[in-house]
C-alpha positions in Angstrom: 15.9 -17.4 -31.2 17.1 -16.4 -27.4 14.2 -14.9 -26.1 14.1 -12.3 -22.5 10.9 -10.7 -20.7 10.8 -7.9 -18.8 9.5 -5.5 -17.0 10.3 -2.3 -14.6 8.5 -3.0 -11.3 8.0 0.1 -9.0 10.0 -1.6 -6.3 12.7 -4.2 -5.8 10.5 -6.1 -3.3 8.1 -6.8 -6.4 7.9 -9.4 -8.5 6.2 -9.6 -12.3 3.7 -12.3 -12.3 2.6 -11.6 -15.9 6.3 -12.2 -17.4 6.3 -15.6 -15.4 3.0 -16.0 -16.7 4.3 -16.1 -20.6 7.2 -18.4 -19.5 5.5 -21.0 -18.1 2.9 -21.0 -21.0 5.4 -21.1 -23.8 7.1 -24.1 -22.2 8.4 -26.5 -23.2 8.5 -25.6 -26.4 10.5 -22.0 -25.7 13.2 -21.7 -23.1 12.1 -18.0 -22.2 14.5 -16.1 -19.7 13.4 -13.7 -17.5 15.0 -10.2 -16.8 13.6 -7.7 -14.1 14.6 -4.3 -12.8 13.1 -1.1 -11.3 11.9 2.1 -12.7 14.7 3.4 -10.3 17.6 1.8 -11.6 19.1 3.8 -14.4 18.3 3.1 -18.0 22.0 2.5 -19.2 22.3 0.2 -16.5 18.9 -1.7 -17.9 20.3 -1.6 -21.0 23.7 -2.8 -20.6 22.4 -5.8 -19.0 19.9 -7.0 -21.5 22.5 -6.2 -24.4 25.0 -8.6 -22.4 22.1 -11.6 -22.4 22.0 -11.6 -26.1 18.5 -11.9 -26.6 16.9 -11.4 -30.3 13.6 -11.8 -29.1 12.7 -9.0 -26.0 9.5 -8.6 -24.4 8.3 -6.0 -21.8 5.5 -5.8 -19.4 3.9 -2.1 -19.4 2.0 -0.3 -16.9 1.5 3.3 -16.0 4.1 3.5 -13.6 6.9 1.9 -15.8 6.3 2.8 -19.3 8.0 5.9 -19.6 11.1 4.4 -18.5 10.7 1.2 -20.6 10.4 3.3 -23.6 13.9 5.0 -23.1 15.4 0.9 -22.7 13.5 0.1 -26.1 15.1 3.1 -28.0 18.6 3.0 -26.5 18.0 -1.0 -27.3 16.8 -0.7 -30.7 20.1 2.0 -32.1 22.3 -0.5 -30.4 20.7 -3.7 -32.1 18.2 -2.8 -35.3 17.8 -6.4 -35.7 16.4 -6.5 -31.9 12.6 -8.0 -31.9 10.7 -6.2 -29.4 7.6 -6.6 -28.1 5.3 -4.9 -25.4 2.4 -6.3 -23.8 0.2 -5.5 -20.6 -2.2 -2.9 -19.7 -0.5 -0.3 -20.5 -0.5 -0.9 -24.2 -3.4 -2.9 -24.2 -5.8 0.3 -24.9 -4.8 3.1 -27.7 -2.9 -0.1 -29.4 -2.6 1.8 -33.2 -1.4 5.2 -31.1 1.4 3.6 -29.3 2.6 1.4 -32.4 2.3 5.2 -34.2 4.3 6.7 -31.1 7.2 4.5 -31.1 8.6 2.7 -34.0 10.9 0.8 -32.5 8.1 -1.9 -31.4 7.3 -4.7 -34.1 4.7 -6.5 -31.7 2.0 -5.3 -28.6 0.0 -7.9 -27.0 -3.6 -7.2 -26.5 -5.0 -8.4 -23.9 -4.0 -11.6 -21.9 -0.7 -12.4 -23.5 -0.4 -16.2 -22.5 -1.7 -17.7 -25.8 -0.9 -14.8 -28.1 2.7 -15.0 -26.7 2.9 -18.3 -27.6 1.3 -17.7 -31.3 3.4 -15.5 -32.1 6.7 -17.5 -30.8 5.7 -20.0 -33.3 5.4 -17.8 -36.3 8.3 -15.9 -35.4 10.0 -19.2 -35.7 7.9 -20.9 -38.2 6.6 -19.1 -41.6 6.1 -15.7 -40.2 2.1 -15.2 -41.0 1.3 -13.0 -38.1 -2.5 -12.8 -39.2 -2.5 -16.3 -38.2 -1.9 -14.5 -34.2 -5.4 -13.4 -32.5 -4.8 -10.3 -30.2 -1.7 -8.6 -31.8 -1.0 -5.4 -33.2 2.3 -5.9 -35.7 3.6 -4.0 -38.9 3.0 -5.2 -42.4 5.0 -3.1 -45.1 3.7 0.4 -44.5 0.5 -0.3 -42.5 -0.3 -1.3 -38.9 -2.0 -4.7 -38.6 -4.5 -5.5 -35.2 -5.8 -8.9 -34.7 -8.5 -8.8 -32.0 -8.1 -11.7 -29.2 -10.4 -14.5 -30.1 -11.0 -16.0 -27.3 -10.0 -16.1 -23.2 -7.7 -18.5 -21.9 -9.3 -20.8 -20.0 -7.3 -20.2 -16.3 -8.0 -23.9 -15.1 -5.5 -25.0 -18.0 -2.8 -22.4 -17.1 0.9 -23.8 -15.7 1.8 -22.8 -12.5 4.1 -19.6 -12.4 5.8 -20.4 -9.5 7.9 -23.3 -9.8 11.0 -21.7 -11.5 14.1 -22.9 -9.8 15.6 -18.8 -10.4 12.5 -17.9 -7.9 13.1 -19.8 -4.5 16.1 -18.1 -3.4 13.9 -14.9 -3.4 10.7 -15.6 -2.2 10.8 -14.5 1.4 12.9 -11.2 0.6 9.5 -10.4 -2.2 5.9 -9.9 -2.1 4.7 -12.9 -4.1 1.4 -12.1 -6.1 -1.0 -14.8 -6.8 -4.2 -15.0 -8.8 -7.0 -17.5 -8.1 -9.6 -15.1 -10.5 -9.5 -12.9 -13.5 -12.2 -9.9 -13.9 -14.7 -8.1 -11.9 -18.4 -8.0 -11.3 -18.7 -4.2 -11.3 -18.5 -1.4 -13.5 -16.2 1.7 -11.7 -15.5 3.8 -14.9 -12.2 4.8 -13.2 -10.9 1.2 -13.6 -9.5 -0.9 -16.1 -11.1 -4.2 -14.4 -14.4 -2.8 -15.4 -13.7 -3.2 -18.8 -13.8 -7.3 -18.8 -17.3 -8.6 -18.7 -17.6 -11.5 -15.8 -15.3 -13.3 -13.3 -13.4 -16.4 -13.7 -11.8 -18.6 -12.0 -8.8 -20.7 -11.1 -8.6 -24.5 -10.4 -9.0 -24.2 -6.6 -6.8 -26.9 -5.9 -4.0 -26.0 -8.2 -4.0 -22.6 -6.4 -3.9 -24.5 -3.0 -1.1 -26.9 -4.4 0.8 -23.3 -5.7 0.0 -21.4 -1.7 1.6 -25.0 -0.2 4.5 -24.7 -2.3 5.3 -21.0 -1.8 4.8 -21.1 1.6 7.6 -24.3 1.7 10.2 -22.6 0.0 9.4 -19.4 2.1 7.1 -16.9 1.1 6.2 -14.4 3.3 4.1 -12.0 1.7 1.9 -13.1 -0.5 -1.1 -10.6 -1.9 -3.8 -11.9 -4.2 -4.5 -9.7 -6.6 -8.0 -10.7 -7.3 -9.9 -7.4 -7.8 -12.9 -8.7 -5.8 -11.7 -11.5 -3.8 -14.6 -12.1 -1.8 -17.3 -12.0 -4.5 -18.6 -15.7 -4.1 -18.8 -16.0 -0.3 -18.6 -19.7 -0.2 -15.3 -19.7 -2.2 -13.8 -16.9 -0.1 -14.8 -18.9 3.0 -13.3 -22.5 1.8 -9.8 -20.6 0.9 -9.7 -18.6 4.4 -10.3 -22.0 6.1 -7.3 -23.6 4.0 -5.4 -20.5 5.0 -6.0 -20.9 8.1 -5.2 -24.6 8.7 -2.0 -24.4 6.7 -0.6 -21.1 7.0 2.9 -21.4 8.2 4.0 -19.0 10.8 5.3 -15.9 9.7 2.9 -15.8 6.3 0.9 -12.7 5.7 -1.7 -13.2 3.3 -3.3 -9.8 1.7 -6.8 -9.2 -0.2 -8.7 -6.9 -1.8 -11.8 -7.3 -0.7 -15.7 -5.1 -1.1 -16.3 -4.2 2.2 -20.0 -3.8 1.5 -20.9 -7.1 0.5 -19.3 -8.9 3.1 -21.6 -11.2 5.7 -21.3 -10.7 9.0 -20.9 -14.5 9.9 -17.7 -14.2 7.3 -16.3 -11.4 9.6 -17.1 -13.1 13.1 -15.4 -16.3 11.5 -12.4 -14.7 10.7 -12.4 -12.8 14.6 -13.0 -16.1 16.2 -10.3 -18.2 14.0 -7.9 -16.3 12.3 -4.5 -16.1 14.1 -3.8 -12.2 14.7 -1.9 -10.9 11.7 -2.2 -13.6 9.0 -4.9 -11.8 7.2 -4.9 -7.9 5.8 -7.2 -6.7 4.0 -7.5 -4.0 1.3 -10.9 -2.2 0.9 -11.3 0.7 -1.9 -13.9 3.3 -0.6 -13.1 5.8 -3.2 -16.0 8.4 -2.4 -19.2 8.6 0.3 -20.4 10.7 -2.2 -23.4 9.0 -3.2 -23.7 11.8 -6.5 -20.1 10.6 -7.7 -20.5 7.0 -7.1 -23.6 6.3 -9.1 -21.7 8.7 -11.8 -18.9 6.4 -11.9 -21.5 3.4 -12.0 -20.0 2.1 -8.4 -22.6 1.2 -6.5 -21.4 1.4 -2.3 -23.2 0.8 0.6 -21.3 2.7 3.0 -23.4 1.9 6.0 -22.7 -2.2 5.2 -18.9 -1.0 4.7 -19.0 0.6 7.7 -20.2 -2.8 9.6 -17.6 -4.3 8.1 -14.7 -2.6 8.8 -15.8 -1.6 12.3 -16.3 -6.0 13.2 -12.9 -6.8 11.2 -11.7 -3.8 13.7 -13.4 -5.3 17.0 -11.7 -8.3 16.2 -8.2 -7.2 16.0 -7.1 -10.2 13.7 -6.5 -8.0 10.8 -5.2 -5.1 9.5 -7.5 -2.4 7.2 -6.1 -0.4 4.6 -8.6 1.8 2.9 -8.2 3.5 -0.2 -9.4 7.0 -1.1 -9.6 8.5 -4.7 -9.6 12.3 -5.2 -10.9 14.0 -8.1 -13.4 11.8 -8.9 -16.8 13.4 -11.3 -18.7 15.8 -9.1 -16.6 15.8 -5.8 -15.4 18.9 -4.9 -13.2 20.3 -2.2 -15.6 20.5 0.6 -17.4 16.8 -0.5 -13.9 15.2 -0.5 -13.2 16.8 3.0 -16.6 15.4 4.2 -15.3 11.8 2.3 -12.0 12.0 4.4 -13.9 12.4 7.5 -16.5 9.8 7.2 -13.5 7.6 6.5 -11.1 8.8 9.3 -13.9 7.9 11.5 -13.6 4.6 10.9 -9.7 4.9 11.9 -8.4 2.0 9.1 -4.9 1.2 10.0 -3.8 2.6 7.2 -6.0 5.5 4.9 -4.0 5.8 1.5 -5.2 9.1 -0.5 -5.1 8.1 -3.9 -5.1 11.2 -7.3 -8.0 9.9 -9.9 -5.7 8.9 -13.1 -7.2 9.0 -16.3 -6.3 5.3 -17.6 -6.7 4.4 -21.2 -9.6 2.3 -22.3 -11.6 3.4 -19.2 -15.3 4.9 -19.6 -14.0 8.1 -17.5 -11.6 8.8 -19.9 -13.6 8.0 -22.5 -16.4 10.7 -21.3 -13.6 13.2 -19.8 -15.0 16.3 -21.5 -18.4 15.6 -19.7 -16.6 16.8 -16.1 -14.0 19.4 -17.5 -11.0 17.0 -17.2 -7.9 18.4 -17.6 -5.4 15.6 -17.3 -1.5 14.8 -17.7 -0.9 13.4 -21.5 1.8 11.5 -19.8 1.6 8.6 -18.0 0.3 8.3 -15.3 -1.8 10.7 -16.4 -3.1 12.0 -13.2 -5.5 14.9 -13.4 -4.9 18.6 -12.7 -8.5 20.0 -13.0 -11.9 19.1 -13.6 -15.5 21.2 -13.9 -15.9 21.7 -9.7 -12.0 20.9 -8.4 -9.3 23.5 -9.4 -6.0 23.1 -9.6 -5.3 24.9 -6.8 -7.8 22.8 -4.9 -5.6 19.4 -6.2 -2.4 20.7 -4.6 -4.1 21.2 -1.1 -5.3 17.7 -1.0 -1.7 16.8 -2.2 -0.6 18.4 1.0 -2.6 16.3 2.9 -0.9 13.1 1.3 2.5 13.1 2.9 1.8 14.0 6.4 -1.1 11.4 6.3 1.3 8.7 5.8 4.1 10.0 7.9 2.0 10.6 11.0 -1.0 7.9 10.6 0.2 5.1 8.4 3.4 4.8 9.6 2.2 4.5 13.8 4.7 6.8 15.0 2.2 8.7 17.5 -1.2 7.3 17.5 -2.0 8.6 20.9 -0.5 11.8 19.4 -2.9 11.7 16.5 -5.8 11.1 17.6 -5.9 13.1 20.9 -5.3 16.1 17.9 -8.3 14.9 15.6 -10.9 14.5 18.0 -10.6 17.7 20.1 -7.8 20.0 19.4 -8.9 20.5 15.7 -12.2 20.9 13.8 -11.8 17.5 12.0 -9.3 14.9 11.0 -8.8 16.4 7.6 -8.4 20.1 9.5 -5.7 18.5 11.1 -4.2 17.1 7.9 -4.8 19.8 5.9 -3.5 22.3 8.0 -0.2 20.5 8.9 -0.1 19.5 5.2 0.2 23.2 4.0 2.5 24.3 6.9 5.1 21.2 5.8 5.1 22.4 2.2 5.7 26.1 2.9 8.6 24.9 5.0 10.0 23.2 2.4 9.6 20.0 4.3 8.5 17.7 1.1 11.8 17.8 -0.5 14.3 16.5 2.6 14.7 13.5 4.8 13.7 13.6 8.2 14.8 11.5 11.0 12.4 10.2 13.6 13.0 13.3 16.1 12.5 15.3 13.1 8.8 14.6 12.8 8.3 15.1 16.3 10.0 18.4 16.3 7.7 19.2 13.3 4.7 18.8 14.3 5.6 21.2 17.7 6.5 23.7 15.3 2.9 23.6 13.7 1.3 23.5 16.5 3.2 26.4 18.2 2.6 28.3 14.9 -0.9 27.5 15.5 -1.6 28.9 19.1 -3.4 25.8 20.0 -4.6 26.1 23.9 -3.7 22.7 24.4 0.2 22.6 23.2 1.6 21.8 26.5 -1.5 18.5 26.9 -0.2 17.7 23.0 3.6 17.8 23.9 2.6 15.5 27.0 1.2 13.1 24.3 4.3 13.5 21.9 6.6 12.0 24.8 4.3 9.3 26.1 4.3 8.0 21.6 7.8 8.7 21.4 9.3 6.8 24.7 7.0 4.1 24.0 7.4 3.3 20.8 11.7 3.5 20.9 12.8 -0.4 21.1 16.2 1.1 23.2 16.9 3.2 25.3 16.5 6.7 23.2 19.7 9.0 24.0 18.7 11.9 23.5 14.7 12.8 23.2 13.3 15.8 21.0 12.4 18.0 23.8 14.7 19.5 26.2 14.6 17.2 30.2 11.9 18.6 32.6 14.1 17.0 35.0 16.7 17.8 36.9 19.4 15.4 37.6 18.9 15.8 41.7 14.8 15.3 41.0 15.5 12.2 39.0 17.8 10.7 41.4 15.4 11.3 44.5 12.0 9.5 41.7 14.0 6.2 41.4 15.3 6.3 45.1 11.5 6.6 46.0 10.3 3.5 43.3 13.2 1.5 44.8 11.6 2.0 48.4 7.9 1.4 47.1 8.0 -0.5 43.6 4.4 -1.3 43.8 3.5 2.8 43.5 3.9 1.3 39.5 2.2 -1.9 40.2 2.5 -5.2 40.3 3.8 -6.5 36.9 6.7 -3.5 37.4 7.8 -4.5 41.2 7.2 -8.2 40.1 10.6 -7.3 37.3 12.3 -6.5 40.7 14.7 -4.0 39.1 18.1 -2.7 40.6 19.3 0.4 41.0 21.9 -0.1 38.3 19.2 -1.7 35.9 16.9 1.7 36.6 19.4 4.1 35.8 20.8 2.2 33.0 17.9 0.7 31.2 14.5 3.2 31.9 13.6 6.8 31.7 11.1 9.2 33.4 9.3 11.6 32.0 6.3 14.2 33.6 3.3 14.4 32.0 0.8 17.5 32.7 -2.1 14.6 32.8 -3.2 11.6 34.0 -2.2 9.1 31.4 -3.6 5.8 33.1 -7.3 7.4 33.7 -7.1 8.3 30.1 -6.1 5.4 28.3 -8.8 4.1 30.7 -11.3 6.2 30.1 -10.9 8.4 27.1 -11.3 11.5 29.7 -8.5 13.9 30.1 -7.6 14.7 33.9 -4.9 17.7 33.9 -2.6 16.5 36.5 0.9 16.2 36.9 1.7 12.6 36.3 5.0 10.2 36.1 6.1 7.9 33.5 8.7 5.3 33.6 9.6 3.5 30.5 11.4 0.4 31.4 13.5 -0.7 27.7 14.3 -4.6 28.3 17.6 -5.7 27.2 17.2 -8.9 26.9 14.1 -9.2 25.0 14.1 -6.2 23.4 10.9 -5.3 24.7 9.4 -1.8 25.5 7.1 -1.1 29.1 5.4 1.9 30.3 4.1 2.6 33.7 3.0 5.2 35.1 1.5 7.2 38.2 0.6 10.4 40.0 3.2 12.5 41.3 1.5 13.0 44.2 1.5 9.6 44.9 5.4 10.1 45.2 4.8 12.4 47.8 7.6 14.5 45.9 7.5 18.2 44.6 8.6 18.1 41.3 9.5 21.8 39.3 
């Protein structure tokens, strides 16, 4: 019997290590072909390409962000084929097992659990007698009745093939994030999470993961993210597999973790500053809450001083990147608490802060206890919430306003200068900032269209115009000195309208030309032409003096000159700047 797994991943750069998972166990024995799309491709396409692999055996991986989609495929699969075997495994299904047999009839089979021997069992009797009370953790159909078989017991992980030595898989591995696991469960108890549910951690053969990392990293991985949900829980482990990270990382190889911030030794961190190569490591670090009231109610326990330490040494070092992770709507955190979370979080100024909306997954003790807060939450996956007891509605869709400026204007590095400048003096707070911008991009409409690069810039001047901020013209100064600097060419035409006149310009670069050194040393040491000025750099006045404050941190309000020199030859991007009156030129 020809059998296909599936799944819908979110995005085309991911890859479904539980699918590849279920192959490799089942072999050699099953032949098992694998089939992946997104949740963005349409479902007759889906459809039309599973029918034309013939399969009468077809599994699918499920998770909150795919099964809605997956359960159109199965139904538009099932009228086409009746005969059609499907089964569904993953998270997803995993929890509310009777409900979602009960929900969709189409489904003879859902995996509870980890599917690697299950799978298996049940390949056997599909092709052997058919007794599927002979298959521990399965939910299947006898007669009229639904039929669950709890697992019996776990796999044991050292024993488990490698899933990444399909030929199919090498042509793709540096175009795709490449998930590995070296543990399975967690040692804490967030109620929010499914990981909480599985008592204990356990582990991987450490040198079959190291064989796996060698071997990905050969046939050109480039991204590779471990999805362990605590990675550095044993310190000594974490330490052995950063060391054989670094000593055999090949060039080009990011490797991403999630790690607790909190628990993290200092001697870990300063290791990782004084031998890590700049940009092989990234780490991912889930604050949720500083609410200390909504963390022990979720059963988290946080210290956020330790996490604090942490971040701020990984920081210092500037070997790795930080993405934090916020979670709004959790028990007891209301609007102003959540403000206070985003601010005790900005501080820390993570490279990237995403702003997470609590969901409401199945099987976890939050959902479980949801009528203990006032939870109001979609029935849909992925069942985000819309209220609770101290958070309105009206209070979600602010924060949600927040969420797209954050990563269009932090995350994404368009303006840091820009940014920061703004949260630490023009505004109240970070989240003032945020928040304020946030609302003034959804009343324009802004959340619905594209925006080019100039766009954003010309955006945020209109807020801050609409905002009679003291400090606009300072602000606008900053805007230029982000957006010349960060354009790898020579931008043609800038957002704001030339300060410059074409005479004033021509008389600046005929003055650098007779004193280069008024820029320094490293710009007269490029010994530039005439031509190479005109053609390859741009001036721009600044109301301050940008070199005393990038110095300094103090702002000194005088008129200044920038020169942005754009290299053609090694596509490389230079700023330098000085006092006008060091020109000795009267500039309007």
């Amino acid at each position: 019997m020809k059998t296909v797994l599936s799944t819908l991943n979110a995005k085309y750069i991911h890859t479904s290590l539980s699918i590849r998972y279920l192959k490799a166990y089942a072999a050699p024995e099953y032949n098992i072909e694998l089939a992946e799309y997104t949740i963005k491709d349409p479902s007759m396409n889906i459809v039309t390409d599973l029918h034309s692999r013939k399969p009468e055996i077809l599994g699918f991986s499920c998770y909150i962000w795919n099964i809605e989609e997956t359960i159109k495929v199965i139904k538009m699969l099932k009228k086409i084929n009746p005969s059609l075997i499907i089964v569904l495994g993953g998270p997803e299904v995993t929890y509310d097992t009777r409900e979602w047999m009960e929900t969709i009839p189409e489904v003879d089979f859902i995996m509870i659990g980890e599917g690697e021997q299950s799978f298996k069992q049940l390949l056997d009797e599909l092709h052997g007698e058919q007794n599927f009370a002979n298959v521990s953790g399965i939910a299947y159909r006898e007669k009229d009745s639904i039929q669950i078989k709890p697992q019996r017991n776990k796999v044991d992980l050292k024993e488990l093939p490698s899933p990444y030595r399909f030929d199919e898989d090498l042509p793709h591995l540096a175009k795709r994030v490449t998930y590995i696991e070296t543990s399975r469960g967690c040692p804490f108890s967030c109620q929010f999470c499914l990981s909480s549910i599985e008592v204990g951690v356990r582990y991987f053969d450490r040198e079959k993961v190291k064989d796996d990392i060698r071997f990905l990293m050969e046939h050109g991985a480039k991204t590779i993210k471990f999805v362990d949900r605590t990675f550095n829980i044993s310190r000594s482990y974490a330490m052995e597999m950063f060391q054989f990270l670094i000593d055999e990382h090949k060039p080009g190889t990011v490797f991403q973790f999630e790690i607790t911030a909190d628990i993290m030794r200092p001697e870990v961190i300063q290791f990782l500053n004084d031998n890590a190569p700049k940009g092989l490591f990234r780490f991912e670090i889930g604050v949720q809450s500083t609410n200390d009231e909504t963390n022990e109610l979720v059963m988290r326990k946080q210290n956020f001083n330790k996490l604090t330490r942490t971040v701020t040494m990984v920081k210092e070092g500037q070997k790795i990147d930080q993405h934090l992770d916020l979670i709004a709507g959790l028990p007891e955190e209301d609007y102003n608490s959540f403000k206070k979370t985003f601010n005790d979080v900005f501080e820390l100024r993570p490279e990237e802060l995403q702003l997470g909306f609590l969901k409401m997954l199945r099987g976890t003790g939050l959902r479980l206890r949801a009528a203990d807060h006032g939870y109001v939450f979609m029935d849909h996956s992925p069942y985000e919430i819309l209220k609770n007891n101290v958070l309105s509605f009206e209070d979600m869709i602010k924060i949600k306003q927040v969420e797209d400026v954050l990563e269009k204007y932090w995350n994404d590095h368009r303006m840091d200068e820009t940014i920061e400048y703004l949260v630490s003096t023009v505004f109240a707070s970070p989240f003032d900032f945020f928040q304020g911008f946030g609302t003034f991009w959804d009343e324009k409409g802004w959340t619905r269209i594209g925006h080019q690069l100039e766009d954003l810039y010309k955006h945020l001047f209109d807020f801050l115009e609409n905002a009679k901020k003291d400090e606009l013209h300072i602000v606008s100064g900053f805007m230029k000195y982000d957006y010349l600097r960060n354009q790898k060419y020579k931008p043609r035409k800038p957002w704001w309208n030339d300060a410059l006149e074409k005479h004033e310009r021509s008389t600046i670069y005929h003055a650098i030309l007779d004193n280069p050194l008024i820029l320094g040393e490293e710009f007269a040491s490029k010994q530039l032409s005439e031509k190479d000025l005109f053609k390859h750099t741009v001036l721009e006045t600044l109301p301050f003096n940008v070199n005393h404050y990038l110095k300094t941190g103090k702002m000194i309000e005088q008129d200044s000159l920038i020169l942005v020199h754009y290299d053609p030859f090694h596509s490389k991007t230079a700023v330098y700047s000085t006092a006008l009156t060091e020109l000795d030129l009267k500039v309007s």
